[in-house]
N, C-alpha and C positions, 0 to 999 in steps of 0.2 A: 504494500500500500504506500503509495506519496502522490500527495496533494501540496501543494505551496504557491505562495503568491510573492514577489518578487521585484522590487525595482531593478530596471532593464540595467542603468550602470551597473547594481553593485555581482548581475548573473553575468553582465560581458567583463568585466573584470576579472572575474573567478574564469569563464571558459578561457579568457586570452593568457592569462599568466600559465595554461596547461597547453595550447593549443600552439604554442611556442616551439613545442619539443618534441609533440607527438600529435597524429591525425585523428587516433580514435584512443578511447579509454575505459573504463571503467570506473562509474561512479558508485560511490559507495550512500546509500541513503538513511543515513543512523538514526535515532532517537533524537539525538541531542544536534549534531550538527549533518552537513552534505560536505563528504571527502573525495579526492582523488587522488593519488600518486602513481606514478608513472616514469617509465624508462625513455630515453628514447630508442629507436632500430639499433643505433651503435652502443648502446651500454655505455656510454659518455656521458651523459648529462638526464638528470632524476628530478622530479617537480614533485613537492607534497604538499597538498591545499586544504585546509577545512576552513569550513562558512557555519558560523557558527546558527543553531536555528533563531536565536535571538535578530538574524539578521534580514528576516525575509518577514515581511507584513503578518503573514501566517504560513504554518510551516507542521506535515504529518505527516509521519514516515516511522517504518517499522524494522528498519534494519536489511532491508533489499539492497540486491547489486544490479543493477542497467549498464550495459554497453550501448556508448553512444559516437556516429559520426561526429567529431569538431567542429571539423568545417560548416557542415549541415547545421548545425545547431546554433554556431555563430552568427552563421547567415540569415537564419530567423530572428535571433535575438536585435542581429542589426538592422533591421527593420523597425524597431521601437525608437521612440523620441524616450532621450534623456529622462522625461521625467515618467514616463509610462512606467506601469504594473505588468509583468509577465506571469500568465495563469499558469502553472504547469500540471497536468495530472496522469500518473500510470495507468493506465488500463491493464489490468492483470491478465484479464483474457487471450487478446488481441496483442499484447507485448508493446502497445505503441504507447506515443508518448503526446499526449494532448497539449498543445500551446496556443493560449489564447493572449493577442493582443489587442485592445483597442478595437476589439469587432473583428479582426482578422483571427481564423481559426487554422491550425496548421497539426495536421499528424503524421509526426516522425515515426517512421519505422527502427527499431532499435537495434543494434547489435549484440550477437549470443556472446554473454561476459566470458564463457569460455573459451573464444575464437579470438579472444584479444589477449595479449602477452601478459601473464601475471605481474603483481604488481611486486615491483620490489623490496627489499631489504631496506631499510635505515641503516649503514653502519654508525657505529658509534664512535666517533672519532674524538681526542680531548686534541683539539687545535688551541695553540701556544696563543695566538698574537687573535685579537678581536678588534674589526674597526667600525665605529658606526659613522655613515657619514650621509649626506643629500642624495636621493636618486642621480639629481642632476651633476655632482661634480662625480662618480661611478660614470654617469655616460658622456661625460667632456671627456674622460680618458680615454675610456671609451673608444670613440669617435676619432680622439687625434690616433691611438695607436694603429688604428682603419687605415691609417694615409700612409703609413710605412710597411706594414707586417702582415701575416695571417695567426700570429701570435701575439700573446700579451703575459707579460711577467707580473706577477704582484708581490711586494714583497714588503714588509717590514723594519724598520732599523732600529732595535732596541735601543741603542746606545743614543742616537737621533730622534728617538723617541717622533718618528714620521714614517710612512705612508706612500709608498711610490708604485705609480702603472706605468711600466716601462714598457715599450716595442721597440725593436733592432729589425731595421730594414735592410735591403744591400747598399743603399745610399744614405739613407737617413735614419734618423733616433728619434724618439722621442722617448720624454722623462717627464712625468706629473708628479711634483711632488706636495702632501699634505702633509703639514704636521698637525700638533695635538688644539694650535689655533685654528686650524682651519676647517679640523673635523668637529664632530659633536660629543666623539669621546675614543680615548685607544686605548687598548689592553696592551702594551708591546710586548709582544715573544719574538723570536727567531721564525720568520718567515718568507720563504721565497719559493713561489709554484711557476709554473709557467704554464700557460692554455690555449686552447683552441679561441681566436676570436670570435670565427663564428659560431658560436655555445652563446660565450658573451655576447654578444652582439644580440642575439635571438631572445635570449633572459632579460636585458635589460630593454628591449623593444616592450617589455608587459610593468615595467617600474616605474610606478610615475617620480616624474621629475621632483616634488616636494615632500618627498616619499622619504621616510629613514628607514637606511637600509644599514644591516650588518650583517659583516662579511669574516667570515671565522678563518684564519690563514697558517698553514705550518710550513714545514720544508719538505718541497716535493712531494703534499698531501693536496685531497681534494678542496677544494673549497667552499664552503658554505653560503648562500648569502639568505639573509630573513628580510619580510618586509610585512608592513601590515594592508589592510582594504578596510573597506567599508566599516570603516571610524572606528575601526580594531576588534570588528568581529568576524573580519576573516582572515586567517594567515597562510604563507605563500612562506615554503621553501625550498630552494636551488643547490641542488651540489653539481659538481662537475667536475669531471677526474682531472688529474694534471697531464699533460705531455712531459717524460722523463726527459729531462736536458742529459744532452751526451756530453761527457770532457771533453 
């Protein structure tokens, strides 16, 4: 059984920060809140989301799992004006998924939760160095390491007590440096990974820019990043493996 009622931002919010990384999923429909986690095709990078039920107008559900198209489901939802209500309701029978907006009625055929890749592992990692900073200065780095690399380094300087996104291009550098003014808080450990930028690039496309986001960093471990939604009733988080640097 789910029944829920829904403002269009805070369900496109929740579908894009997954739809990032992967094209279909499986949602998990609990008592208390609507979860997803997920891998993507390459085992490189992992999304785990819960919307809390306090976050939806009204909100029933009894612990069911639905697979569902992304894409598809995006596509409806972006059809709502900002401040619209999305009706959503399971049909247990028929396996579909009823979405009513604004007079517009729409049934999704759903995917067998079986036929979609299970969902993964959390590991548990104790990562050294923690930074929290703006969405927006994560995708100035972002952005400028885009112009040189297909890589982006993160790393920490205890002793510096800062914060650098490096890219090494075959011509150019670039080096962002934050320190403990510039962010909104650092934990320093020893930290230096290095990554795929398109991971990055793809995770921070779903972060909003005034967004605080923390990013948990070791050496040569994956990395974390958290962030919050819908005024902290939904949270959203990213790992993403490193690429091993060779001597």
């Amino acid at each position: 059984m789910f029944k829920a009622i829904v403002s269009a931002e805070t369900l496109k919010d929740a579908l894009d920060s997954v739809s990032v990384l992967v094209d279909e999923c499986k949602i998990r429909l609990e008592e208390e809140e609507f979860a997803i986690r997920a891998v993507d095709p390459a085992n490189v990078g992992m999304v785990d989301l819960s919307l809390a039920a306090a976050a939806f107008e009204s909100y029933e559900a009894d612990g069911g799992v639905i697979g569902v198209n992304l894409g598809r489901l995006e596509d409806i939802a972006g059809m709502a004006n900002s401040g619209d209500l999305i009706h959503l309701e399971l049909d247990e029978e028929t396996r579909k998924l009823h979405i009513q907006i604004d007079g517009l009625s729409y049934t999704l055929a759903l995917i067998d939760p079986d036929s979609i890749r299970q969902e993964p592992d959390i590991p548990d990692l104790d990562l050294p160095a923690e930074i929290i900073l703006e969405g927006s200065q994560l995708g100035r780095g972002i952005t400028a390491a885009d112009m040189v690399s297909d890589h982006i380094a993160l790393r920490v300087d205890p002793d510096a007590e800062a914060f650098y996104i490096e890219a090494e291009g075959d011509t150019d550098d670039v080096d962002l440096k934050l320190d403990s003014d510039d962010l909104i808080d650092l934990t320093p450990g020893a930290a230096d990974s290095l990554f795929s930028l398109d991971y990055l690039k793809d995770m921070n496309k779903a972060i909003p820019n005034a967004t605080e986001v923390t990013a948990e960093l070791g050496e040569e471990f994956p990395v974390k990043l958290h962030y919050e939604f819908a005024e902290g009733l939904g949270q959203v988080t990213y790992m993403l493996a490193p690429r091993i640097q060779s001597e």
